[in-house]
C-alpha positions, 0 to 999 in steps of 0.5 A, spaced: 509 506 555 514 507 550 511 507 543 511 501 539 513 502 531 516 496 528 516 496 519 511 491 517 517 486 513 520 485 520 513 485 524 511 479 519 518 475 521 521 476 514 527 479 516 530 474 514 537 471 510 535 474 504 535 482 506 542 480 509 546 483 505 543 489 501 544 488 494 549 493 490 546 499 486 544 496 478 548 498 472 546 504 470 543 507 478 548 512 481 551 510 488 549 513 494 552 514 501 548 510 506 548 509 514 548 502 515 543 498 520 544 491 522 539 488 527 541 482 532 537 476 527 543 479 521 538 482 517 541 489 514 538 495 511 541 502 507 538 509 509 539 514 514 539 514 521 534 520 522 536 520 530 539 516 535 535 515 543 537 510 549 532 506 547 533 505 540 534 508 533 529 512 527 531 509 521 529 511 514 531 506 509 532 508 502 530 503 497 532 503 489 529 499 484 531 500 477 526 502 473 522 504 479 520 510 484 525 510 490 522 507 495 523 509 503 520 507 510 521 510 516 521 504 522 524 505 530 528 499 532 529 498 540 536 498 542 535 490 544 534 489 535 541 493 533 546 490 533 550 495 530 551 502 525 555 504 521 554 511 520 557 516 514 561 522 514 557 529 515 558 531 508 555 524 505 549 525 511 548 531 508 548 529 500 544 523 502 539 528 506 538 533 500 537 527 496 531 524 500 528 531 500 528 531 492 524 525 492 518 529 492 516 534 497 510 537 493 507 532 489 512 534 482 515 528 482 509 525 482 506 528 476 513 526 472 512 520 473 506 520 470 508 524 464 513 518 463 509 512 464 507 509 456 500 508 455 497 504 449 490 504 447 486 498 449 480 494 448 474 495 454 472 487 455 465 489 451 463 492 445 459 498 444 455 500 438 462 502 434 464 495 436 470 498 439 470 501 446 477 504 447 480 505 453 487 506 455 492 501 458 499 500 462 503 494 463 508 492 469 512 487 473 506 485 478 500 488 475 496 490 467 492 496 467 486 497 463 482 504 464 477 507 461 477 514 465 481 520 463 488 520 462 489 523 469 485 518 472 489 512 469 496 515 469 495 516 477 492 510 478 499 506 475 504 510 478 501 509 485 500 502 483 507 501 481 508 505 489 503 499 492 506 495 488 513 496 490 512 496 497 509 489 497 514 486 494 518 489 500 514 487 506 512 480 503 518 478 498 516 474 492 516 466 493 512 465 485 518 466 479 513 465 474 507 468 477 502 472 471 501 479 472 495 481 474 490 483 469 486 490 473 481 494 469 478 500 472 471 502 471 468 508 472 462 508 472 456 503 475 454 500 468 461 499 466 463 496 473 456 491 473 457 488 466 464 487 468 461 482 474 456 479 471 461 473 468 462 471 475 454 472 477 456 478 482 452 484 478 449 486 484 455 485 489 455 491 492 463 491 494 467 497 490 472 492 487 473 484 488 479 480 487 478 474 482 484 469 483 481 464 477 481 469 472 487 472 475 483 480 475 482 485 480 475 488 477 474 496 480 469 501 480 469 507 481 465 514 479 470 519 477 470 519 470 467 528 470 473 529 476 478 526 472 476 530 466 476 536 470 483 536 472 485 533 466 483 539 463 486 544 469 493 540 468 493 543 461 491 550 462 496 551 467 501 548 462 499 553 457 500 558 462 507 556 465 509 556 457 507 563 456 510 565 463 516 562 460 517 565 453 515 571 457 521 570 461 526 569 456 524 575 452 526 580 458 532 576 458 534 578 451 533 584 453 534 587 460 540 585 465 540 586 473 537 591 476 532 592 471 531 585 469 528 582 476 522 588 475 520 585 470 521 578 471 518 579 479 511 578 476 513 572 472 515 568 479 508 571 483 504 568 477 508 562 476 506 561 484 500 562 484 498 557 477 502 551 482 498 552 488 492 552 484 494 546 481 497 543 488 490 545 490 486 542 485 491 535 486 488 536 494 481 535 492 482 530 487 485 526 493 481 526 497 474 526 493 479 519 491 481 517 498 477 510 498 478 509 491 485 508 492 484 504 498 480 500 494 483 499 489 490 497 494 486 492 499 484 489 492 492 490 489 495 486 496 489 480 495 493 479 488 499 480 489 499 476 495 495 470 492 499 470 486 507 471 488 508 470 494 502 465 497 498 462 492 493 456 493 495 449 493 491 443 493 491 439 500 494 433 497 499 438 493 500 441 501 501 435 503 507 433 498 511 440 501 509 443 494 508 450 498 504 452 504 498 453 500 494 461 501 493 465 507 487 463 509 481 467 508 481 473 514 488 474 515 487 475 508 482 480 508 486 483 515 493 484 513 489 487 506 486 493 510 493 494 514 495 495 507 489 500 504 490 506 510 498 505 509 501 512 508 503 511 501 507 518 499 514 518 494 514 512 494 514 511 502 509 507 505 508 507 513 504 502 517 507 503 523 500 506 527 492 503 527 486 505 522 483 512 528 476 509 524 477 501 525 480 502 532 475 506 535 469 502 533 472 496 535 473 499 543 466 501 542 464 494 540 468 491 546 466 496 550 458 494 549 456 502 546 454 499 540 451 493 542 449 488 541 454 489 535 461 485 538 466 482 534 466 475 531 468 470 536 475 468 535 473 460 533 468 463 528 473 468 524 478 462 524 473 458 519 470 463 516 470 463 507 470 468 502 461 470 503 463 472 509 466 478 506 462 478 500 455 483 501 449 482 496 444 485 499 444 491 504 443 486 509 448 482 509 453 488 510 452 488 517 455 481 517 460 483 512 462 489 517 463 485 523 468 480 519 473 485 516 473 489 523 474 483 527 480 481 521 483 487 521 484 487 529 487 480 529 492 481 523 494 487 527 494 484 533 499 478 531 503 482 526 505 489 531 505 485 537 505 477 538 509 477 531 507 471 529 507 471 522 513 469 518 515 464 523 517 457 522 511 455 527 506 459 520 509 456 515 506 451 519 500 454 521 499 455 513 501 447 512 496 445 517 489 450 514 491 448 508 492 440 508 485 440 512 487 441 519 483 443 524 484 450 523 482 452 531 487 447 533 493 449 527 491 457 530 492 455 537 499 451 537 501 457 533 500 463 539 501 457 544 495 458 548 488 455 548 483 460 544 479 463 550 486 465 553 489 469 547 482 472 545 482 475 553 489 477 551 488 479 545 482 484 546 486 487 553 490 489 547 487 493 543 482 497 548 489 499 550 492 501 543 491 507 542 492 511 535 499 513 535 501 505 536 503 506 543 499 502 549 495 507 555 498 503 562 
């Protein structure tokens, strides 16, 4: 079957009269050339035309917010979705091509984001026995950043926050103007991460990050306090070396010219070869010892980021006058957050075009019956669950909590890639309904049209056919 990769905005139904027509570049933001991709339902989008088959087009659009990193997404439109392309000349393709090959194919422009971001001293909630506990903080559109880990550690976290963040706002565009950015303090080790949850009564939560909505903060926490030190202290060893290589190099300029002067400057370039793959090597192990760090840390970014700009909680009385359509409900919440914390999130692309390997093979497992008597949460039971039955305690809670999130994490995916029910007319009012204290059975089964046994049955044969690439096994 051919393969199903579909961007996650237009997946969620928001390709909508907003995005018709993109936006002119801000003052002060160079003009580039783009292909041009214009789907049937009006919407449009800049970028590059990556290739062109009888079934459709793989596109890269490009996005350029000021102030921020170039966000790109690669996403296949069928032929039955395009309703036209404007394309560029051969020479703009290849301009735009270099371009996007300069956003960052080693990671450098990550790190001068980094060294670009302003950090200040903060106060750490808490007093040590100085009275003081200093930590460093950084503010942005969406989000506030307070760390107590290295400067590594915090300037990393910002500028992949602002990646995330950026994203989001793609997929899911703002509806709130006035929503108060949300206040996100890392913590780096388990004493630090205790006493932040002690205020909500959670000091044993075993949950490595939690979003708060009263208080507005997302609470993570983490023990990569030695590591980040560690590759703070490599990054400035390594400057220094670059720095002596470079004065080096400018010395032998002064006095030698072509022949003589590329002996002299050859083992400057090897040395300079071997300091950046060192570093590049040392950035591979900080990634992967922070692989479920910074998946943490996104699950809980896309819960605030959601709840506060684009779906915020509403009284049903409130609901009920068309004030909004109040939040999402709690496991579509969590799902949705999921499908967000194993994106692909690199220069600022982020790609949720295929299934988690790991969450898709346990569920098959479970429906399969080798893990039993673990199954997924029956549908009618997930479509009323609250916010305890993703929260894990005690050791033998986490069971239940891992059924919860997996059986959540399938059904988003399962409406958001295939049923595309999400941003539609019938979820808003799907949404009202929840949140007016409707049936939330009944409100689920008018937005999929069919009776819940019937799409759970449909719903599982799907996924026991998906596979980890996104397509369908026939």
């Amino acid at each position: 079957m051919a393969r199903f990769v579909v961007m996650l905005a237009f997946a969620l139904g928001l390709g909508n009269a907003r995005s018709q027509q993109p936006p002119a570049p801000p003052v002060g933001l160079s003009n580039w050339s783009f292909d041009e991709l214009t789907l049937a339902n009006g919407s449009k989008f800049q970028g590059l035309i990556i290739i062109e088959t009888p079934h459709g087009v793989r596109f890269q659009s490009v996005s350029r917010p000021p102030g921020r990193p170039t966000v790109t997404l690669t996403s296949f439109f069928t032929k039955a979705e395009v309703a036209g392309l404007k394309r560029l000349n051969d020479a703009d393709r290849a301009t735009l091509k270099e371009r996007l090959a300069e956003l960052d194919p080693s990671g450098e422009g990550e790190r001068i984001r980094m060294e670009s971001l302003e950090l200040v001293v903060a106060q750490w909630p808490g007093k040590s026995e100085d009275g003081k506990r200093p930590a460093k903080r950084y503010e942005s559109d969406y989000f506030d950043l307070v760390s107590t880990g290295s400067e590594e550690l915090t300037r990393r976290s910002a500028v992949r926050l602002e990646q995330i963040y950026t994203a989001f706002a793609r997929f899911l565009p703002p509806t709130v103007t006035d929503g108060r950015p949300t206040r996100i303090l890392l913590a780096t080790d388990r004493d630090e991460y205790k006493a932040l949850l002690g205020p909500l009564g959670e000091a044993f939560l075993l949950n490595p990050a939690v979003f708060d909505p009263d208080s507005n903060r997302v609470l993570c926490g983490s023990e990569l306090k030695r590591l980040g030190t560690e590759l703070q202290q490599a990054r400035i060893h390594h400057g220094q070396e670059l720095d002596v290589l470079d004065k080096y190099a400018e010395s032998v300029r002064k006095l030698y010219k072509k022949p003589e002067l590329d002996r002299y400057l050859e083992p400057v370039v090897r040395e300079r070869k071997r300091v950046w793959a060192v570093d590049k090597a040392n950035g591979v192990k900080f990634d992967l010892a922070t692989g479920r760090f910074f998946a943490v840390l996104y699950h809980e970014a896309f819960h605030a980021y959601v709840g506060t700009f684009v779906y915020p909680p509403l009284k049903p009385d409130d609901v009920k006058a068309g004030k909004g359509t109040g939040e999402l409900p709690r496991w579509l919440n969590e799902g949705l957050a999921q499908v967000f914390e194993t994106a692909v999130v690199e220069a600022g692309e982020l790609r949720a075009d295929c299934p988690s390997r790991d969450r898709l093979n346990r569920v098959k497992d479970w429906l399969k019956g080798k893990a039993a008597p673990t199954t997924l949460v029956p549908l009618t039971d997930l479509l009323v669950a609250g916010k305890d039955a993703f929260l894990t305690s005690h050791s033998d809670q986490k069971s239940a909590a891992d059924r919860a999130y997996l059986t959540s994490w399938a059904l988003a995916y399962y409406l958001a890639f295939d049923r595309r029910v999400m941003g539609t007319a019938g979820f808003k009012n799907y949404l009202i309904a929840v949140n007016s204290d409707g049936d939330r059975r009944q409100a689920f089964a008018k937005l999929v049209g069919q009776e819940l046994p019937a799409f759970e049955k449909g719903w599982h044969a799907y996924l026991l056919k998906l596979q980890s690439d996104g397509t369908l096994a026939n």
